[in-house]
KEPANU-889065 format. One record per atom (N, C-alpha, C): residue in three letters; x, y, z. Coordinates in steps of 0.02 Angstrom, whole numbers, plus 50000, padded with zeros to 5 digits. Each point is the difference from the previous one (the first is absolute). Layout:
ALAXYZ ...
! end
This chain:
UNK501713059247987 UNK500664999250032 UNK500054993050031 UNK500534996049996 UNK500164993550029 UNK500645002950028 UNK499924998450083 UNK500615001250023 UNK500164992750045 UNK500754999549960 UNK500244994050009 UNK500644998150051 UNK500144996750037 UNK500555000650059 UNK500514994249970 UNK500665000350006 UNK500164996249955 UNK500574994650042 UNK499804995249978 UNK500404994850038 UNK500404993049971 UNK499604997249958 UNK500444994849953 UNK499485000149965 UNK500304997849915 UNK499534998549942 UNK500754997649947 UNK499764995749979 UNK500304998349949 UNK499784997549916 UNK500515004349961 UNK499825004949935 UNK500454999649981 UNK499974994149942 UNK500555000549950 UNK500765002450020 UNK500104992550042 UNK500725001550051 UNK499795005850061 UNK499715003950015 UNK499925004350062 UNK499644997950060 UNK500074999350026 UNK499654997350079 UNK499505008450025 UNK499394999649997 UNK499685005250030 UNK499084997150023 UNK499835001750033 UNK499445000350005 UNK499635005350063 UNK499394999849948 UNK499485006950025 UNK499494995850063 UNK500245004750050 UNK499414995250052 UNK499344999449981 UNK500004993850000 UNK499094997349963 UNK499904999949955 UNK500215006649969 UNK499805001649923 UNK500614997649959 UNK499764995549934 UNK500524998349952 UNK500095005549951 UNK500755001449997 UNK500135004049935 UNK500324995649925 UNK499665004549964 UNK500034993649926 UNK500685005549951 UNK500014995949963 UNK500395003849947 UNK499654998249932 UNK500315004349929 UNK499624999849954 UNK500034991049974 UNK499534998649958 UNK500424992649970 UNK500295001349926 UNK500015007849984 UNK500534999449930 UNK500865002450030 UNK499934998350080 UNK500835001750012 UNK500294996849958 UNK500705002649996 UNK500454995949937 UNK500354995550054 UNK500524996049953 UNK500114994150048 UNK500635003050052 UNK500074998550031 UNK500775000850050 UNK500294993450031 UNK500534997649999 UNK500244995750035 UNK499934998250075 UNK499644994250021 UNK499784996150049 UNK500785002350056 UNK499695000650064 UNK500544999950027 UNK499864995950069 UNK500614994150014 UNK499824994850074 UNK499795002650052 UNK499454997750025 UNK499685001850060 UNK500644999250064 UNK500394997649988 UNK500254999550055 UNK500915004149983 UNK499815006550017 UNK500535004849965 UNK500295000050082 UNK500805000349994 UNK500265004350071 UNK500135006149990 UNK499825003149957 UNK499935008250010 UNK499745003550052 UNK500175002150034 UNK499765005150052 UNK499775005849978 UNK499505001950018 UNK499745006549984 UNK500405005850035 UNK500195005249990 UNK500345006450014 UNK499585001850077 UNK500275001250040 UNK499825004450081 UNK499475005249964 UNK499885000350066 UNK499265006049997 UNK500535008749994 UNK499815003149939 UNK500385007349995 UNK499845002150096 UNK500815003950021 UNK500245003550060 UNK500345004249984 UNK500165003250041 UNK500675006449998 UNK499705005050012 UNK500355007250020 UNK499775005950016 UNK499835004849932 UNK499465001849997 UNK499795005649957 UNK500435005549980 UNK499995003849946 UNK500755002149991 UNK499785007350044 UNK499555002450067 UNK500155006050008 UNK500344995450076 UNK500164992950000 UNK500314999850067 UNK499664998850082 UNK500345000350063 UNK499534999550043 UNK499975005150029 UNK500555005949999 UNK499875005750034 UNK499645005349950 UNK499804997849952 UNK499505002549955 UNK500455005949922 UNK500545002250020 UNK500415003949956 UNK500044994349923 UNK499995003049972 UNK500274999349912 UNK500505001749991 UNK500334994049958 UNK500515002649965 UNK500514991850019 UNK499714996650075 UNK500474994450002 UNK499564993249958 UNK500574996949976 UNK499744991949982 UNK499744996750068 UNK499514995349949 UNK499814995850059 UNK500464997250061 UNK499764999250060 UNK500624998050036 UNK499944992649992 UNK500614996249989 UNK500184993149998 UNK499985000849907 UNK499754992150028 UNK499944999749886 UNK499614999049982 UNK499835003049939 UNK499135001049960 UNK499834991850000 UNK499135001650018 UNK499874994349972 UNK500044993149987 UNK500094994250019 UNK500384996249923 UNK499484998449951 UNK500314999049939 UNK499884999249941 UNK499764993050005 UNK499374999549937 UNK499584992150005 UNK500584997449978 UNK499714992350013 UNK500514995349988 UNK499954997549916 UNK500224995249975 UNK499824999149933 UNK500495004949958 UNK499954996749917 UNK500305001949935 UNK499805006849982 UNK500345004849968 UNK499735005749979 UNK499744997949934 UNK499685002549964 UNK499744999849922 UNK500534997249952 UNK500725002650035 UNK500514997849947 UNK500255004449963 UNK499545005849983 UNK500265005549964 UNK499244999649929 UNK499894993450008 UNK499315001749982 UNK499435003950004 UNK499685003549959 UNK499315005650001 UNK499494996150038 UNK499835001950060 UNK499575001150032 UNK499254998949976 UNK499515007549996 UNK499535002749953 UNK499424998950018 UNK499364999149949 UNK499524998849999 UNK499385006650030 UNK500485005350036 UNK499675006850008 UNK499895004749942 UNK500475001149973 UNK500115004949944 UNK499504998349965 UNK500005010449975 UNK499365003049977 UNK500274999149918 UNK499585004449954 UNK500135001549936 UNK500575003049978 UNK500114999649947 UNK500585002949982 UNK500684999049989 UNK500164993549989 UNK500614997250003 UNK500435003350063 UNK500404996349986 UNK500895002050050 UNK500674998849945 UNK500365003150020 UNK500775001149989 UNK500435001050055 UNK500504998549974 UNK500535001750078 UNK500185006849996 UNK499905002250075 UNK499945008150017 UNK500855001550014 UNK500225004249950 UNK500645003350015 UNK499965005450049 UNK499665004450000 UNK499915006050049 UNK499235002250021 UNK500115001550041 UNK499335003450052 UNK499945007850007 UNK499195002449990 UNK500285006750004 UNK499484999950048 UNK500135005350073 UNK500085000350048 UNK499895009550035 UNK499625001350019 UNK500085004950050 UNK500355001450032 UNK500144995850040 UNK500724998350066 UNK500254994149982 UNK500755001350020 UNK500314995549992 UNK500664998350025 UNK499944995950038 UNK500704998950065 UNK500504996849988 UNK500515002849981 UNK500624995649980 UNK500495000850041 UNK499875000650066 UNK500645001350051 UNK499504998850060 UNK500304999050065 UNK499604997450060 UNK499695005650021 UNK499355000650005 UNK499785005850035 UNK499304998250051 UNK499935005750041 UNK499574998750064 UNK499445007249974 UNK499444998550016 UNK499555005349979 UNK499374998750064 UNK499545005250008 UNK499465000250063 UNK499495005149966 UNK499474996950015 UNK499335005849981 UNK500105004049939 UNK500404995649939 UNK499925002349931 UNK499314996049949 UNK499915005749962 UNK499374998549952 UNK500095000549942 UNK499884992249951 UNK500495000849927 UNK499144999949967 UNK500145000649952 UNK499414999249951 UNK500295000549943 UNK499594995649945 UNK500244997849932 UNK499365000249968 UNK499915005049938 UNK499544999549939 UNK500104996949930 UNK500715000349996 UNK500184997649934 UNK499704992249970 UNK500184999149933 UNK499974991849976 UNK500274997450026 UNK499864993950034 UNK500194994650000 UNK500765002350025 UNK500065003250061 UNK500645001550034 UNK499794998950074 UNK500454999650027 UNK500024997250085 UNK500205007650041 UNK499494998350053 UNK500125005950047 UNK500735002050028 UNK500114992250043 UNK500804999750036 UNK500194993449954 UNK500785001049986 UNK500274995649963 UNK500894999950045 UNK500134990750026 UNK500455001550034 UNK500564995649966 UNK500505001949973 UNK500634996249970 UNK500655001850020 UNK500284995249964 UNK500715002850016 UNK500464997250044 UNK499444994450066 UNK500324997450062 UNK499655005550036 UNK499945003950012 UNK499635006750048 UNK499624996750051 UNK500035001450063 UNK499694999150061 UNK499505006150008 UNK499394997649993 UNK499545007650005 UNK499274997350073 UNK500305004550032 UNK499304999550038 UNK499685006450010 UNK499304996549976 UNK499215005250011 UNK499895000350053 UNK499795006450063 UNK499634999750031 UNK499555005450008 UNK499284997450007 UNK499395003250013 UNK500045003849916 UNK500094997049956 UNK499975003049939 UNK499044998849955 UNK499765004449958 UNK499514998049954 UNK500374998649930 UNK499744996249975 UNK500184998949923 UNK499434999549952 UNK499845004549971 UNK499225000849946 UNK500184999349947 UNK499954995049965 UNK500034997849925 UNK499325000349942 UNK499865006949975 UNK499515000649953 UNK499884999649913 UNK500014996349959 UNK499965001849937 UNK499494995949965 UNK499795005849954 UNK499494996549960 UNK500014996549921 UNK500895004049986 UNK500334994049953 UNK500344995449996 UNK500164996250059 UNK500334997050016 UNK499804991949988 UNK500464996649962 UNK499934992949953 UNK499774995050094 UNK500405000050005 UNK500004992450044 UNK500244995449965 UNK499844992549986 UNK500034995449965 UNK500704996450012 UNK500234996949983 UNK500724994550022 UNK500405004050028 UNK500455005349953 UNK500275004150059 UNK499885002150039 UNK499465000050043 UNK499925001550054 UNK500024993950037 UNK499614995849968 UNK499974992650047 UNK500694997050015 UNK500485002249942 UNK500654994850022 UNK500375005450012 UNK500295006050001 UNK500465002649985 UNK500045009050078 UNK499214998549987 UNK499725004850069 UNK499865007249965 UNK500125001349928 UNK499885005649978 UNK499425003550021 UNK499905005850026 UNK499325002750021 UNK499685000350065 UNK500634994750030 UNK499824998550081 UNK500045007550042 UNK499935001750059 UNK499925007150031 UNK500754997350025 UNK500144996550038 UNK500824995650015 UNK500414996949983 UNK500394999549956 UNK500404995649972 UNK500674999150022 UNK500194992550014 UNK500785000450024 UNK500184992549954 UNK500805005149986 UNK500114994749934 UNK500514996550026 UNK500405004450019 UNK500714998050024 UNK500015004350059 UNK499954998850069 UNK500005001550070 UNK499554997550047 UNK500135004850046 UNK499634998550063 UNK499265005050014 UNK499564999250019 UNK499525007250012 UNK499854995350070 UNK499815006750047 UNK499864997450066 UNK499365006449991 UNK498974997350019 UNK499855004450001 UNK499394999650058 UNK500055004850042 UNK499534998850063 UNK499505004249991 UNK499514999150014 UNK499105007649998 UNK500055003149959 UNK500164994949947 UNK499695005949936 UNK499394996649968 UNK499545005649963 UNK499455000049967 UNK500205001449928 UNK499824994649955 UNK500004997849935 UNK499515000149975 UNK499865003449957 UNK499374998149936 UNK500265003449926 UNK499604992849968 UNK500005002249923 UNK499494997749964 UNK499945006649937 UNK499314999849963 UNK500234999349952 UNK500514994949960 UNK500355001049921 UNK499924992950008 UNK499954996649923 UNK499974993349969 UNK500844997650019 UNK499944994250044 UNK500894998649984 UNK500215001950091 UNK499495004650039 UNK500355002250059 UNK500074996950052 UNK500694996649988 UNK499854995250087 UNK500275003850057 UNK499714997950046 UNK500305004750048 UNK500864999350026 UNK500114995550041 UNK500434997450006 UNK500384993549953 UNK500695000749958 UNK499974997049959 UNK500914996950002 UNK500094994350031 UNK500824997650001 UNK500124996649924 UNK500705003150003 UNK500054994749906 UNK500824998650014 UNK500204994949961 UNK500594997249984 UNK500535000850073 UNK500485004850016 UNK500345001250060 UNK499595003450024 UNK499485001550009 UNK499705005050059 UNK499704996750058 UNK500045002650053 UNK499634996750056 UNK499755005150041 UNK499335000249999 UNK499665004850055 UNK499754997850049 UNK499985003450054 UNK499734998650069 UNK499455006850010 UNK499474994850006 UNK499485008250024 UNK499424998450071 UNK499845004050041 UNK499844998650050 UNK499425004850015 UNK499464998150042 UNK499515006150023 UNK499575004549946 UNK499884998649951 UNK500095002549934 UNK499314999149964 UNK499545005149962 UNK499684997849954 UNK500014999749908 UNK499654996149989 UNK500244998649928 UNK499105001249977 UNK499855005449911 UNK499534997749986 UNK500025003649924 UNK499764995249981 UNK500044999149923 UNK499394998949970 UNK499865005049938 UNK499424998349970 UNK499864998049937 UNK500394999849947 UNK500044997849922 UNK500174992749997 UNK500094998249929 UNK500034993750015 UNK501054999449990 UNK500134993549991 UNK500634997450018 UNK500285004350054 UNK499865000550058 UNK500045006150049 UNK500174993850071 UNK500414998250009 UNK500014994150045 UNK500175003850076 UNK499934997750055 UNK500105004050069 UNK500894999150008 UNK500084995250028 UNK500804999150001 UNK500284994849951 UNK500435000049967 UNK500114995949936 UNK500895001450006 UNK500054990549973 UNK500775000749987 UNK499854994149923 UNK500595000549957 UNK500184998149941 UNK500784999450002 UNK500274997049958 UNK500625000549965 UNK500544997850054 UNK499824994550048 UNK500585002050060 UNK499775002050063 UNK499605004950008 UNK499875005750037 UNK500114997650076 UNK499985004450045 UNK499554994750067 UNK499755006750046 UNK499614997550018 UNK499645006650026 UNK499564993750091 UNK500185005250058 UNK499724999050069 UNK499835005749995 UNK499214996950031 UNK499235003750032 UNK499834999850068 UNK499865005250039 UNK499784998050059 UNK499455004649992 UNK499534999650044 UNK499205001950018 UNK499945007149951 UNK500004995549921 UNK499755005949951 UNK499224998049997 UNK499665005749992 UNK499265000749966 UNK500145001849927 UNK499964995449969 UNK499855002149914 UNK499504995949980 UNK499485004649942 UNK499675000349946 UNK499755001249951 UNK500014996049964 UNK499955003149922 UNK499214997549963 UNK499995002949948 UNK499305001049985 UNK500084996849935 UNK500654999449947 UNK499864999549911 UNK500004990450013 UNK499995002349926 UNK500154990649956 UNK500674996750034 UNK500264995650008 UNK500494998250001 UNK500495001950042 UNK499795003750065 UNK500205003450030 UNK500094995150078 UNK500264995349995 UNK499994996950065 UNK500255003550068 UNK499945000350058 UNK500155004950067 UNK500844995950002 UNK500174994850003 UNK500604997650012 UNK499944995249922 UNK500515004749964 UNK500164997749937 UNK500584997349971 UNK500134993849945 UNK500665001950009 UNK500074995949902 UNK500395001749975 UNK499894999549903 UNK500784998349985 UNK500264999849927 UNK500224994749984 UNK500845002950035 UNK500374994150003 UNK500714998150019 UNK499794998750097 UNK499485002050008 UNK500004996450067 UNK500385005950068 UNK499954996850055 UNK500475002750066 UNK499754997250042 UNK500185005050052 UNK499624998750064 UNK499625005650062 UNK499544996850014 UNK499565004650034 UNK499884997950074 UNK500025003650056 UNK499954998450073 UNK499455004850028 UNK499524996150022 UNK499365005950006 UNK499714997350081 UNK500215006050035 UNK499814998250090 UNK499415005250015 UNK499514996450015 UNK499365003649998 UNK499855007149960 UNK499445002150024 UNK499745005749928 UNK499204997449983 UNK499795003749942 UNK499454996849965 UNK500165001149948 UNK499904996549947 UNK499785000549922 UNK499554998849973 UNK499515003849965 UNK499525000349966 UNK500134999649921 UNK499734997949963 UNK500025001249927 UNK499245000149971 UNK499695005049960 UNK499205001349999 UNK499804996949916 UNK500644999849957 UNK499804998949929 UNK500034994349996 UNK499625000849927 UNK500104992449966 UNK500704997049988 UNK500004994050024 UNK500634997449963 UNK500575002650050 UNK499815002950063 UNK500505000950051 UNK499864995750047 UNK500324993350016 UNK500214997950067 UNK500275003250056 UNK499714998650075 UNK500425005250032 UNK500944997550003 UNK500124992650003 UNK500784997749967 UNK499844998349933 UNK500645002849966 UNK500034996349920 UNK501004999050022 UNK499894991949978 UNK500554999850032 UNK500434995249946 UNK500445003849967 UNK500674995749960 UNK500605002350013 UNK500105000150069 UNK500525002650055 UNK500084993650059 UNK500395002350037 UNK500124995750065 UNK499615004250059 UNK499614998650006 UNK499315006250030 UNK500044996650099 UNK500105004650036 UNK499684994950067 UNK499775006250034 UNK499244998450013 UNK499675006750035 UNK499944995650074 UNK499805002850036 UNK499894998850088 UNK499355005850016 UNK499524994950036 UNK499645006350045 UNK499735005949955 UNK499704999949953 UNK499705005149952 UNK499314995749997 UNK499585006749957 UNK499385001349956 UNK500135000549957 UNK499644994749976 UNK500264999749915 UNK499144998549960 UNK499915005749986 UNK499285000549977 UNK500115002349898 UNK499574993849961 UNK499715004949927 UNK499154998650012 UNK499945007049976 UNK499145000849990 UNK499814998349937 UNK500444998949952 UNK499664998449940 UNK500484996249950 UNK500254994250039 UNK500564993449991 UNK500124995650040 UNK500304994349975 UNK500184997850057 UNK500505001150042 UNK500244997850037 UNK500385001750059 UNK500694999649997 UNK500024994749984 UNK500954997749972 UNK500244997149938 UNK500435001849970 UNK500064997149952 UNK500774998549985 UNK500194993149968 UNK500674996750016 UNK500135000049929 UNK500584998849958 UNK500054999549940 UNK500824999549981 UNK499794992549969 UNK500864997949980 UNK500425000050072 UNK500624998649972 UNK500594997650083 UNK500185004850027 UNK499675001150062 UNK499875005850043 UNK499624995850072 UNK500235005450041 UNK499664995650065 UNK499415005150044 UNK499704999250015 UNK499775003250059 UNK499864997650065 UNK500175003850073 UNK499794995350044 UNK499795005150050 UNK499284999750031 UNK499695004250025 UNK500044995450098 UNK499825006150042 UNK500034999250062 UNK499605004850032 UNK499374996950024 UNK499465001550041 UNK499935006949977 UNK499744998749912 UNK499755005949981 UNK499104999449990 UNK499615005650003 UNK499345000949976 UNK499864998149932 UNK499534996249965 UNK500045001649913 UNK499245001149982 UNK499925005149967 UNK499314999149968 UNK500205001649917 UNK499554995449972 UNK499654998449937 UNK499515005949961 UNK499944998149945 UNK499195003349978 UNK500074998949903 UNK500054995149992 UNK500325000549934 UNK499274999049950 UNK499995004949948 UNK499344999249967 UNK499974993249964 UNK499444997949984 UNK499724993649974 UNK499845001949919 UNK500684999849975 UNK499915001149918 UNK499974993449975 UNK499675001849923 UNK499744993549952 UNK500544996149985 UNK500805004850004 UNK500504993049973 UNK500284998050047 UNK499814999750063 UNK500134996050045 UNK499484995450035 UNK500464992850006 UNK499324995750013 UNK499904999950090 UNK500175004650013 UNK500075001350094 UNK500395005850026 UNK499755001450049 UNK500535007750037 UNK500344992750041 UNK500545006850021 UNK500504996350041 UNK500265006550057 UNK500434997650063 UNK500085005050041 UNK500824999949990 UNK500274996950008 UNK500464994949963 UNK500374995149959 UNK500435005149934 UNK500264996849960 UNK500804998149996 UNK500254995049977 UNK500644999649956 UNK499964997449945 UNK500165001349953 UNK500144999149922 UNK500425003349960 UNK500024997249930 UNK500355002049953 UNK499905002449941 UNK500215007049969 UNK499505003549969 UNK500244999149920 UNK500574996050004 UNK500114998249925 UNK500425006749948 UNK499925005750059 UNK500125004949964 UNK501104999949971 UNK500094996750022 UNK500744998750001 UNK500285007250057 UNK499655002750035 UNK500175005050057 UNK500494995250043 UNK499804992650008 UNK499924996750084 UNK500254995349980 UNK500534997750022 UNK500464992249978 UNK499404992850034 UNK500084997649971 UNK499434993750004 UNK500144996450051 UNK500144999550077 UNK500044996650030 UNK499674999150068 UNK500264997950062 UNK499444997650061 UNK499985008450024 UNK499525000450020 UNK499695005150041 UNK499994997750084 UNK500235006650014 UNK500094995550100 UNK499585005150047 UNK499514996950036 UNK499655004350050 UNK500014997850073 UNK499895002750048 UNK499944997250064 UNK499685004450039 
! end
């Protein structure tokens, strides 16, 4: 384990560095465009706002004031994201099939969904629907279940999915054992807010909280971890969004899971951000991340086609997922 505190370094346009310890990147990164050291970009405020169960502790109100703000910087463009996705190609997903499914505003307390099927989502929220969870479990189990791009971009398989609405969800306990199961999963119009909350995932493409397509999804003091391939704890795959993450921990235990995988507008604050068997962050194509007095640990194995571990990357994976341009960190 290398645990690294993070303060400035600069990486292929990113300003970061690991106290004492230098973090390297690969030398077959592909190329990305140089960007002036002397940018007036401001980095985005440290994520604030009230948790969605509020201060007198009840569910069901929005944060008081206004969520968040959103990092600063370009979105993708409408450009694919990527570089997570598992096997199996992708297509664009016309319909979701779903256990539950909220197409009108509703309020729920101490309900328990569970989903066995393929490659179907526990809670599925569309329509515009305002749905808040409280003190809910959500168990997502299957042992035929694909994973692979649709899940990475599209959220198929996730235990949460919001496509088009709102989900507000406080103390609930999440886990899933199916290929493809992310726990928490924002896509295109959806925006979730989840608070107090655990997340844990064990297959691979199984990401902890994940947005795609748009999405935007605020975190406050979640514990999530996941165990598969490709399964990053704060994930986010192709068309991009945005993610606001105010303390918590994230763990990610597999190969090839960073605890950030970030081709989103990502800004965590005040977290643990631990992989046991990866490196730590990972940046990719025009996307930003900007972290604030978070923990990071490392552990990335020392394979033959790499000529060095790293705790910290940005690069470009060539895959045509990730539009070719500056990568922004702070």
């Amino acid at each position: 384990m290398r645990k690294r505190r993070i303060f400035a370094y600069e990486l292929m346009a990113c300003s970061l560095m690991m106290a004492g310890i230098p973090a390297y990147a690969s030398t077959t990164t592909s190329e990305t465009k140089q960007e002036s050291q002397n940018t007036n970009e401001q980095p985005p405020e440290k994520p604030d706002g009230e948790a969605p169960s509020g201060a007198d502790g009840q569910q069901g109100e929005k944060p008081d004031g206004e969520p968040p703000e959103k990092p600063d910087g370009e979105k993708p463009d409408g450009q694919p994201g990527g570089g997570q996705g598992g096997p199996g190609g992708s297509q664009v997903v016309d319909s979701y099939d779903a256990v539950t499914e909220y197409t009108e505003d509703t309020d729920t307390e101490g309900e328990n969904y569970t989903s066995t099927g393929t490659d179907e989502n526990a809670v599925l929220v569309s329509n515009g629907a305002v749905v808040t969870l409280k003190d809910s479990t959500i168990d997502r189990t299957s042992e035929d279940s694909t994973g692979g791009d649709n899940s990475s971009f599209y959220g198929v398989g996730a235990a949460l999915l919001t496509i088009d609405g709102t989900t507000y969800i406080d103390n609930a306990a999440i886990t899933t054992d199916a290929k493809g199961g992310a726990g928490v999963f924002a896509y295109g119009d959806g925006t979730v807010y989840i608070a107090d909350s655990t997340i844990t995932t064990k297959q691979d493409t199984s990401g902890g909280i994940h947005a795609a397509g748009g999405g935007t999804l605020y975190a406050w003091d979640v514990t999530a971890e996941t165990d598969g391939e490709s399964s990053a704890a704060i994930r986010s795959d192709r068309g991009g969004g945005t993610m606001v993450v105010d303390g918590g921990s994230y763990t990610s235990n597999g190969t090839g899971s960073p605890a950030v995988y970030c081709t989103a507008d990502i800004a965590v604050n005040d977290a643990t951000l631990t992989a046991t068997g990866s490196e730590a962050v990972c940046i990719e194509g025009l996307n930003s991340l900007h972290l604030f007095d978070c923990d990071i640990t490392g552990n990335m194995q020392d394979l033959d086609q790499n000529d060095t571990t790293w705790t910290f990357i940005v690069y470009q994976s060539m895959s045509g997922d990730s539009e070719i341009e500056t990568a922004r960190c702070s």
